[in-house]
N, C-alpha and C positions, 0 to 999 in steps of 0.2 A: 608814265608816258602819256602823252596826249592824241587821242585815235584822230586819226584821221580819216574824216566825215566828208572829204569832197565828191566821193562816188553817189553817199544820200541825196547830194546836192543835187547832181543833177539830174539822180534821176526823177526828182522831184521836180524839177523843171521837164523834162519831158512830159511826166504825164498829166499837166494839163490838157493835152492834146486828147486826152481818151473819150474827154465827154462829147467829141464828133466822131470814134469811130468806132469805141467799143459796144453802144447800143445794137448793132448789128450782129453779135454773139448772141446774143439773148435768145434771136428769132430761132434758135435750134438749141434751146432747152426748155423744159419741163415745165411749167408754172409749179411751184409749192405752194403750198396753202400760206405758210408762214410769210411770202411779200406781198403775197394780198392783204394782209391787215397791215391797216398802215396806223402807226401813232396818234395819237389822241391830241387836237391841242390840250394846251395850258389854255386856263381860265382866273388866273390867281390862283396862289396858296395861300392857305388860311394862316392867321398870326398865332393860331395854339394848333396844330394838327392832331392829329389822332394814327397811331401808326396800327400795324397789324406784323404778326412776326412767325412765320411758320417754321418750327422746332421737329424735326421729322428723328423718330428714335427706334429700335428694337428693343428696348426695356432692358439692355444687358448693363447700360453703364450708366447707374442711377445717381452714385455720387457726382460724375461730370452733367449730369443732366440737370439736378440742382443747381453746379454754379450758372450753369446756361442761363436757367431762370432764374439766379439773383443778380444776373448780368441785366438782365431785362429789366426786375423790379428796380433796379435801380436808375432808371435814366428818365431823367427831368421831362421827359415827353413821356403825354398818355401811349400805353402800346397795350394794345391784347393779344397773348399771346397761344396760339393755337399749335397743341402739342400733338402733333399724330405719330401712334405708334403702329410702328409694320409689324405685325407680329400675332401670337394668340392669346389667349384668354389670360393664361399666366402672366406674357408679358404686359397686357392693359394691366394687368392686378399688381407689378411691381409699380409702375408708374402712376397708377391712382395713389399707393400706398408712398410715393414721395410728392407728389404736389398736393396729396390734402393737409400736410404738415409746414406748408409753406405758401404759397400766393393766391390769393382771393381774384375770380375772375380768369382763371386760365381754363380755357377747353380743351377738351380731350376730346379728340378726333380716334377710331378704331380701323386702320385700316388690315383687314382682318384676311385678307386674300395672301398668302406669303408665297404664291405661286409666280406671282405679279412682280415687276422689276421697280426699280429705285425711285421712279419718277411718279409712281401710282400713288404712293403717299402724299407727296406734294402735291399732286392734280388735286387729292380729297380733299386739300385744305383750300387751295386755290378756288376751288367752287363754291367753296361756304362763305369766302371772301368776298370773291364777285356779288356771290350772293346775301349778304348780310344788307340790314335794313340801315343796320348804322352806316354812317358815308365814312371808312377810312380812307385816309390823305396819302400813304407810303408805304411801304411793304418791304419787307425785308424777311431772309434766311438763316435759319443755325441749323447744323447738326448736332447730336447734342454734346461733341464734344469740342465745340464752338463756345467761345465767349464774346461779346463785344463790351467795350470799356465806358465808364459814366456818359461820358460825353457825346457818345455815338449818334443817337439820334439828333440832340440837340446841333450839334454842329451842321450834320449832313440834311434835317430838313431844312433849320437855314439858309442852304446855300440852293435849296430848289426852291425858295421862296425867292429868294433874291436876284438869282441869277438868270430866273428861267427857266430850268433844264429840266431833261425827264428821269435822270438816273444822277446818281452823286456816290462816287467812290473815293476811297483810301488806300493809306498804308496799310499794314497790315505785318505783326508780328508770328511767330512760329513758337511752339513749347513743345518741348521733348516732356515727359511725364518726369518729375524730381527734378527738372533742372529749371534752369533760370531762363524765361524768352529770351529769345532774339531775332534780329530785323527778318522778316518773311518777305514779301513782295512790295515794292511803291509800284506807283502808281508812272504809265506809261502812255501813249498814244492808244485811243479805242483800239486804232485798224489792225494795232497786234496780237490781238484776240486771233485773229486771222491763225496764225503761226503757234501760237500757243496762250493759257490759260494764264495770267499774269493777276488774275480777278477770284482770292477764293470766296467761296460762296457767302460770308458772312463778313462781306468787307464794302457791302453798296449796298442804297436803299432806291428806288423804284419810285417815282411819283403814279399811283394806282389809277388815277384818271389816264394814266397814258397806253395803257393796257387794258383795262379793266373791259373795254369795247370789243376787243377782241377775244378776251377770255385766252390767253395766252397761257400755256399748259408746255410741261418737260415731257419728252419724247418717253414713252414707257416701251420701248424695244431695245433700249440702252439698259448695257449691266454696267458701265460706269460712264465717265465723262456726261451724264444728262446735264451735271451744271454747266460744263466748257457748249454745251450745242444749247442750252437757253437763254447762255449771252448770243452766240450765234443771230438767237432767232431775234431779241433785243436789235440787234442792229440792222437786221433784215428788216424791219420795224421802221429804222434811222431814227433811234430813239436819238436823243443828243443826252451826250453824256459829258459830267464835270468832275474833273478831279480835285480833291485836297491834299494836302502835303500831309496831315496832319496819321497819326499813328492812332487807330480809333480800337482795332479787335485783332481778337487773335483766337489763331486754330492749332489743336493739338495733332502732333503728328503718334499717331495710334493704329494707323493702319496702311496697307498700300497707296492710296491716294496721294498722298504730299511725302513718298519719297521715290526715288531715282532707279531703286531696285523692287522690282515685282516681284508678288509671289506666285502670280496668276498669269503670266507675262500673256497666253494666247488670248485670255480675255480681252486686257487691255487692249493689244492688237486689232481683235474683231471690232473694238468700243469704238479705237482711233479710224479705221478702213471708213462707219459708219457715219461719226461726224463729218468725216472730210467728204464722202459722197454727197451729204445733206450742203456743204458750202458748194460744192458742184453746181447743184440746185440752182442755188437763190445768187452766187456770186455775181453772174453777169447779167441779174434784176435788180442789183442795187445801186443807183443814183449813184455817181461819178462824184459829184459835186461833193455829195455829203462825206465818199471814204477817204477824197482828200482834205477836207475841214478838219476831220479828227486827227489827222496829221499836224497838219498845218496849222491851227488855232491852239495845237498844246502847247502849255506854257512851261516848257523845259524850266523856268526857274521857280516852279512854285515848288520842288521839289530837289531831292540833295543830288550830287552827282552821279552820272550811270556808271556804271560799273560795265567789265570788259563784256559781262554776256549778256546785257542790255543793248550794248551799242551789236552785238551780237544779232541778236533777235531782232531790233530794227533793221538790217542790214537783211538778216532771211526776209524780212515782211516785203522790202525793199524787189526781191529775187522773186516771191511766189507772185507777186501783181504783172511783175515784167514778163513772168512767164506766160500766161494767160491771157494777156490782154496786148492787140496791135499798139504799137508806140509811135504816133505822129512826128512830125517834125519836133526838132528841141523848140523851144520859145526860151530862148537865150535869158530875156526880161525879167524871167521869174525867180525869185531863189528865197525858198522857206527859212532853210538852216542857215540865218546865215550868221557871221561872226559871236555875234551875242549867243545865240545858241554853243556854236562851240564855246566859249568859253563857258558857260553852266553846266557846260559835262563835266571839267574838269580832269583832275590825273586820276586815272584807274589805276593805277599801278596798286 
């Protein structure tokens, strides 16, 4: 069947009208630290880059941490990759005992506090980054039971060379352990980040001059979701972000994270209550203009048809801005989605 998208339409046509009346919300909330750093220009990308790649592990699952780093050693762009493990003495000693038998030039980072939540590791690595004397070009993420495919770098610096932009994401597949991947996330409108997590962590690279001034750090009072509130803070940023159609990495599903049933269910709860306060925050401090470009500028064709719970979750993202935010008159004139878009969605059935 073919959804029928005329409610997007307009309400996309109405909220042009916001950027005269929602500024006015703002004046009764909070400043965050996270919209006061704003984005870094671009100055040119370099025609050879140099990436950087933070591998964040507990030293429990050493054979997947391996492929992680032959995922890396393998891709046609220089990348050093900085491996920090949360854990103790023991699990630094598994993890030395599998990368001294494989890649030259990898760091081990020790982040040795196990008291400290998910994001303290990644901060460790993030300040040796900012701070390195070499100038890397882009930055990217694995867990270590993350992979990304030959071509990952190559394609995605490309396109922040070419295009301009500060971030560049993908498709992105899924693997059950013994089975065969299959399709995990494409790639969708930024502003739906909004509504839910459609970006996993090891499916987009970062142009590092566009952060790097801010020293932009994952919340360490999070026990999960710190990736889902670091795009967050990305776009509190107004990074400009570019999709590819293209199917670059893929994440294994090994734990609570990427599936549907918790085992931890009040965690997750407490993790979800805390990003959504933080969007509280910064929501009605972010430029009008920019959260509808990321709408409106995405290129529904560069990508295969949505599926019913895609047209789905645009349709919530649609609901949570309308809620929040005064709605001006219609401006009749406008209309994003319009024919061509529908027909790129195609039959979801």
């Amino acid at each position: 069947m073919l959804i029928d998208l005329r409610g997007i339409r307009q309400w996309v046509d109405r909220i042009w009208s916001w950027r005269r009346l929602a500024p006015l919300a703002g004046w009764f909330r909070v400043s965050d630290p996270a919209t006061a750093a704003q984005c870094q220009p671009g100055q040119g990308f370099p025609d050879h880059p140099r990436g950087a790649v933070v591998i964040r592990t507990q030293g429990r699952r050493t054979a997947l941490l391996a492929e992680a780093l032959a995922s890396v050693a393998g891709q046609s762009v220089a990348v050093t990759a900085f491996v920090v493990v949360h854990g103790d003495g023991v699990a630094l000693g598994r993890v030395e005992d599998v990368i001294s038998g494989l890649h030259e030039g990898i760091r081990i980072l020790h982040a040795s506090d196990k008291a400290r939540l998910r994001g303290y590791p990644m901060n460790l690595a993030l300040e040796q980054i900012y701070d390195a004397r070499e100038e890397f070009d882009f930055l990217f993420f694995l867990d270590d039971d993350d992979i990304v495919y030959p071509t990952f770098c190559k394609t995605m610096s490309d396109v922040l060379r070419q295009q301009d932009v500060d971030l560049v994401y993908a498709a992105s597949n899924r693997k059950v352990p013994s089975e065969t991947a299959t399709p995990g996330y494409a790639p969708l409108p930024p502003i739906c980040l909004l509504i839910e997590n459609f970006m996993p962590i090891n499916s987009y690279i970062i142009r590092l001059g566009a952060v790097r001034g801010a020293r932009l750090r994952f919340d360490e009072s999070l026990e999960v979701l710190e990736d889902w509130n670091f795009l967050h803070r990305l776009l509190a940023m107004q990074l400009r972000f570019m999709p590819v159609g293209d199917t670059l990495s893929e994440f294994r599903i090994t734990g609570d994270g990427n599936t549907p049933d918790k085992q931890h269910q009040a965690l997750w709860d407490k993790a979800w209550d805390s990003v959504h306060d933080f969007l509280d925050q910064i929501y009605y401090q972010m430029d009008r203009s920019y959260i509808l470009s990321s709408f409106k500028d995405f290129d529904f064709a560069s990508r295969g048809p949505l599926t019913t719970s895609e047209i789905k979750l645009l349709q919530q993202t649609a609901k949570f801005i309308e809620e929040r935010f005064s709605i001006g008159p219609t401006d009749a004139g406008r209309t994003v989605l319009d024919q061509s878009h529908v027909a790129a969605f195609g039959d979801t059935t």
